[in-house]
Backbone bond lengths (Angstrom), bond angles and torsions (degrees), N, CA, C in turn:
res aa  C-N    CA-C-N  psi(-1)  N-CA   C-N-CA  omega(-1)  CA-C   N-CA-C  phi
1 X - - - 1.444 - - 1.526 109.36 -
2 X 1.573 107.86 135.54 1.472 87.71 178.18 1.566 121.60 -120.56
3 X 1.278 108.32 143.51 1.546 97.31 -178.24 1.168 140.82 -80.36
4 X 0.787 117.67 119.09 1.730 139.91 -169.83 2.112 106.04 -61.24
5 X 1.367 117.62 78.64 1.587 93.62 -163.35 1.695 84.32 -111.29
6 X 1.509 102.32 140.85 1.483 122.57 -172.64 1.343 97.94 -97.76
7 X 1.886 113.44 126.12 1.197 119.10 -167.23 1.828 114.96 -77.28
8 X 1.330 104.56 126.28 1.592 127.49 -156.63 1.565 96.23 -49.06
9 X 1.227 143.84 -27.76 1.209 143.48 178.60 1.650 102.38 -78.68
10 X 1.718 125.50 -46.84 1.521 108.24 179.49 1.732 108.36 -51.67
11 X 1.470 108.46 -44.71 1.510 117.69 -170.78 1.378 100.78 -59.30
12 X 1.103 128.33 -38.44 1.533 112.71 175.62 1.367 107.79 -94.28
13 X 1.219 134.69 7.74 1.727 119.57 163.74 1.208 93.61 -77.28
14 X 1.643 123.30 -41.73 1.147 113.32 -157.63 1.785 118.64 -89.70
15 X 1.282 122.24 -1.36 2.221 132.41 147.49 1.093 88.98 -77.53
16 X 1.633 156.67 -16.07 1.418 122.47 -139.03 2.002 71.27 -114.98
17 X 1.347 105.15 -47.34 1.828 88.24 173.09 1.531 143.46 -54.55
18 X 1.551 80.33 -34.91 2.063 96.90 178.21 1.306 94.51 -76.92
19 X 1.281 149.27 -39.91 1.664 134.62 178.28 1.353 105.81 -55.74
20 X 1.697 123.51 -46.65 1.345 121.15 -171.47 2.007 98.93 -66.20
21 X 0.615 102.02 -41.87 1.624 114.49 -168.89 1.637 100.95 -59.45
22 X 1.632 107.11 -61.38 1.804 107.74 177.58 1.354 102.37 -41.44
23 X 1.778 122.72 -53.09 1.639 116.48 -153.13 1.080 110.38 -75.71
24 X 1.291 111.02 -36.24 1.879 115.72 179.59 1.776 93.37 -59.94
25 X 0.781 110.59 -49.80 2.191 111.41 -158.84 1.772 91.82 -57.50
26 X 1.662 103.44 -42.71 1.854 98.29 -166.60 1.402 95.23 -88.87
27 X 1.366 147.15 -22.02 1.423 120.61 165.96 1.590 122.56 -74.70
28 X 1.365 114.54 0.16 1.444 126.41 165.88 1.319 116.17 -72.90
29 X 1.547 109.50 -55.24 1.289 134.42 161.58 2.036 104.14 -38.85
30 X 1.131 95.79 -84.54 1.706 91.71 -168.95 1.715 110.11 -52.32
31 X 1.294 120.65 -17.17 2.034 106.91 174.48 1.587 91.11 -95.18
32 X 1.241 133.64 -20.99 1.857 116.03 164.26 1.365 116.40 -46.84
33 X 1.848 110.28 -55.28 1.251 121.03 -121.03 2.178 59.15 -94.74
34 X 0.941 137.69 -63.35 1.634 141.46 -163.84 1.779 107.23 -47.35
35 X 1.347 108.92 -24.54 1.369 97.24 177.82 1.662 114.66 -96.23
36 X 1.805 99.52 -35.49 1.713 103.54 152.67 1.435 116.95 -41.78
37 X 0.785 143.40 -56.40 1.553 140.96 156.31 1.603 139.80 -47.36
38 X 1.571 97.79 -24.94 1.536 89.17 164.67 1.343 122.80 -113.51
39 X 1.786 95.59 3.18 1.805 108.80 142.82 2.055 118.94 -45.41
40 X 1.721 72.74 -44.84 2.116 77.65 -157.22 1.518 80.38 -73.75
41 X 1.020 137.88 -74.45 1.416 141.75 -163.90 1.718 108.96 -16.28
42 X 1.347 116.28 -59.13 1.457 131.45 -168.88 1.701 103.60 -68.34
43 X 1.654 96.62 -29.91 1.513 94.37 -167.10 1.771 106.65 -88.67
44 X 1.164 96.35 -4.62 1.720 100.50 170.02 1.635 113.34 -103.94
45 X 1.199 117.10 -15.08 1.404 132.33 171.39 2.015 100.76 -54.88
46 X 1.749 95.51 -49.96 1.584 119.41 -165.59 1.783 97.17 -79.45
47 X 1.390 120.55 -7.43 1.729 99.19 170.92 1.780 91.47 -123.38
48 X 0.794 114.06 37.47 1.342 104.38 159.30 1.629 117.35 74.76
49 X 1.562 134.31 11.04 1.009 128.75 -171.75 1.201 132.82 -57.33
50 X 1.534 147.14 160.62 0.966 157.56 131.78 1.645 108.77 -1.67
51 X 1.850 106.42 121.08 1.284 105.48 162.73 1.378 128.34 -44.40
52 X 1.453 101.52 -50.40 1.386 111.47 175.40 1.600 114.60 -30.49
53 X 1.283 87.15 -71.63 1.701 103.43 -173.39 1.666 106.18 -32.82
54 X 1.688 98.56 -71.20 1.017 104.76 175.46 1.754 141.84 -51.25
55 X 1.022 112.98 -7.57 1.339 131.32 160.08 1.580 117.03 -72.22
56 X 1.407 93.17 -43.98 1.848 105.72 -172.60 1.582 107.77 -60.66
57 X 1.587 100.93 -46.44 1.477 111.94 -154.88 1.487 95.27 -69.61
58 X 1.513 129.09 -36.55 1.559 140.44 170.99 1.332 118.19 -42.12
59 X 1.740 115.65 -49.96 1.328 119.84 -165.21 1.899 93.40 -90.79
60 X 1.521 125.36 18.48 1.294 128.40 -179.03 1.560 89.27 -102.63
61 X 1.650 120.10 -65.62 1.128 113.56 176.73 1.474 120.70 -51.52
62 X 1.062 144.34 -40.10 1.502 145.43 157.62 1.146 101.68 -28.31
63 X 1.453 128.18 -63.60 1.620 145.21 -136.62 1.940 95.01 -66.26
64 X 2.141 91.90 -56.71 1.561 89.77 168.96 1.691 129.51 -80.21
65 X 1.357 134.69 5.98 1.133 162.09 -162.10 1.651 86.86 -101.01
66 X 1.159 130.74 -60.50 1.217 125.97 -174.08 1.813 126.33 -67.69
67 X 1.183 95.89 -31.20 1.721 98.77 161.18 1.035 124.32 -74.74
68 X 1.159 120.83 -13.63 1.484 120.69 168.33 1.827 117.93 -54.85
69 X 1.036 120.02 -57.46 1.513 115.85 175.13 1.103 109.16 -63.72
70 X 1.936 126.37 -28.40 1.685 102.60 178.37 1.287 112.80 -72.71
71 X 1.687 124.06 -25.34 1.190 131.43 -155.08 2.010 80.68 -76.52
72 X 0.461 120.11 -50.12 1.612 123.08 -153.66 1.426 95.78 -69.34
73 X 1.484 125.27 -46.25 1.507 131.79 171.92 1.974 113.91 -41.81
74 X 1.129 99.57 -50.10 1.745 120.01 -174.06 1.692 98.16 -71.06
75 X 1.455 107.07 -51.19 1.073 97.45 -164.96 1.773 132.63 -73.02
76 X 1.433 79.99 -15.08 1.929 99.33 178.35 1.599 93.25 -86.54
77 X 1.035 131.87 -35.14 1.497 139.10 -167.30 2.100 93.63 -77.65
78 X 1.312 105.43 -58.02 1.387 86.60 179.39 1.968 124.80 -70.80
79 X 1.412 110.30 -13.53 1.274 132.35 -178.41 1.597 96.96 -61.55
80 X 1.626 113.74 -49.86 1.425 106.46 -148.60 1.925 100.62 -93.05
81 X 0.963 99.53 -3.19 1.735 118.08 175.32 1.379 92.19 -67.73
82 X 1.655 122.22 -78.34 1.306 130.32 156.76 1.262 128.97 2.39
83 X 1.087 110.86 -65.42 1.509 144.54 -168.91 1.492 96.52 -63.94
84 X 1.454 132.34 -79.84 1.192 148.99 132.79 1.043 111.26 25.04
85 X 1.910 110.96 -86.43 1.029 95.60 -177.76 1.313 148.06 -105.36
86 X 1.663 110.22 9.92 1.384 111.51 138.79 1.442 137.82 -48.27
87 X 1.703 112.78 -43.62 0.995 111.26 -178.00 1.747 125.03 -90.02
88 X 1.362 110.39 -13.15 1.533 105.50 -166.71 2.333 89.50 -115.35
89 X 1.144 116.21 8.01 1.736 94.00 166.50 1.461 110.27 -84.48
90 X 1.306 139.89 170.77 1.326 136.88 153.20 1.628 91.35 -83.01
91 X 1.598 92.76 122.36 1.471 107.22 -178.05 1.823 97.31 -107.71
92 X 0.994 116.56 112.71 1.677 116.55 156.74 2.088 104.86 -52.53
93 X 1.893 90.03 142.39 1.749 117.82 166.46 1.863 98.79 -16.64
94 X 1.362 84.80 -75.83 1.710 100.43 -158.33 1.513 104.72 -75.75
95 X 1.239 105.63 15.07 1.790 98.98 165.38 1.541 95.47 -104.09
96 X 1.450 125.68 -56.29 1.207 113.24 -156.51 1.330 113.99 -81.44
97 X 1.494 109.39 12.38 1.620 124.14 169.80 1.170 122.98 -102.06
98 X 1.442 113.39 -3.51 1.542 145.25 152.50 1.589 112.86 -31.51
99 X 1.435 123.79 136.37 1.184 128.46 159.79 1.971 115.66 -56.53
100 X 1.094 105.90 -38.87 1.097 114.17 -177.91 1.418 127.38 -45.02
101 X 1.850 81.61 -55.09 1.741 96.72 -176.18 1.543 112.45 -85.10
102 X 1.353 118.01 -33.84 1.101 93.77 161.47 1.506 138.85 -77.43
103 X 1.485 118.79 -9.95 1.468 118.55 137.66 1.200 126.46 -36.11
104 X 1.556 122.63 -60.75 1.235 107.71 171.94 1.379 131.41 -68.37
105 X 1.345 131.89 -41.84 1.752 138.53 135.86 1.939 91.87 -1.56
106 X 1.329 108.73 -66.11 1.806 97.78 -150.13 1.702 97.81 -86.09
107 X 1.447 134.67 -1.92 0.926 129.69 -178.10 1.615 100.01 -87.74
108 X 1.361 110.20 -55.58 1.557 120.93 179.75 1.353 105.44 -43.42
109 X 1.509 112.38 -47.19 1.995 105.29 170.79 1.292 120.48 -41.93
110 X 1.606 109.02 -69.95 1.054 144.23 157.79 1.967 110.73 11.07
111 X 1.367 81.30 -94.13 1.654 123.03 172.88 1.809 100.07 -40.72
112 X 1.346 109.99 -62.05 1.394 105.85 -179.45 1.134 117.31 -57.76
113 X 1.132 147.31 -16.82 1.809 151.12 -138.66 1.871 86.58 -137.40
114 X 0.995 118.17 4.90 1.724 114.07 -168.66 2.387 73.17 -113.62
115 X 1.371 105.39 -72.35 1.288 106.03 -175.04 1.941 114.25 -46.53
116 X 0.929 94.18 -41.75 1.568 112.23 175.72 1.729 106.21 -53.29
117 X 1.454 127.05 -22.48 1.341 123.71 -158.15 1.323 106.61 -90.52
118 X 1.845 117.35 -17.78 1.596 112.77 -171.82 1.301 91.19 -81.44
């Protein structure tokens, strides 16, 4: 039987892409979920609610307003890992002709043009 061993650098292009991929998806997530909220915010402004309320629902939008710079911190930090290590391993033909790598190539775009949008 023979063994099939997947070279330790594809296996890490390929965690070092799904991290870039998770942070980009959850900093999408946190400017959705921040503008969903200052939808509801305005629309409770428009029936007349309770200061209270309205205070609460504010320090919610803050809450997602504030992940935004960490998400963006991680995500340039996991981008340039990326970056790294596509560009500085000696990659063999039939690696960088790999599904993999060019997955990661289109995620690393990806990711940049998501950071690129603030």
């Amino acid at each position: 039987m023979a063994s099939t061993q997947v070279d330790p650098r594809i296996k890490k292009l390929k965690i070092q892409t799904g991290v870039v991929k998770r942070i980009a998806k959850e900093k999408i997530m946190y400017a959705k979920e921040a503008e969903k909220e200052e939808a509801k915010l305005e629309k409770m402004k428009g029936e007349g609610r309770d200061e209270y309320e309205l205070r609460k629902q504010q320090e919610v939008i803050q809450e997602s307003k504030q992940m935004g710079p960490d998400s963006n911190k991680r995500l340039g930090a996991a981008c340039e890992q990326l970056k790294n290590l596509i560009e500085n391993e000696e990659w063999e033909a039939e690696h960088r002709e790999s599904d993999d790598f060019k997955n990661a190539q289109t995620e690393l775009a990806n990711a940049n043009e998501i950071l690129n949008m603030d």
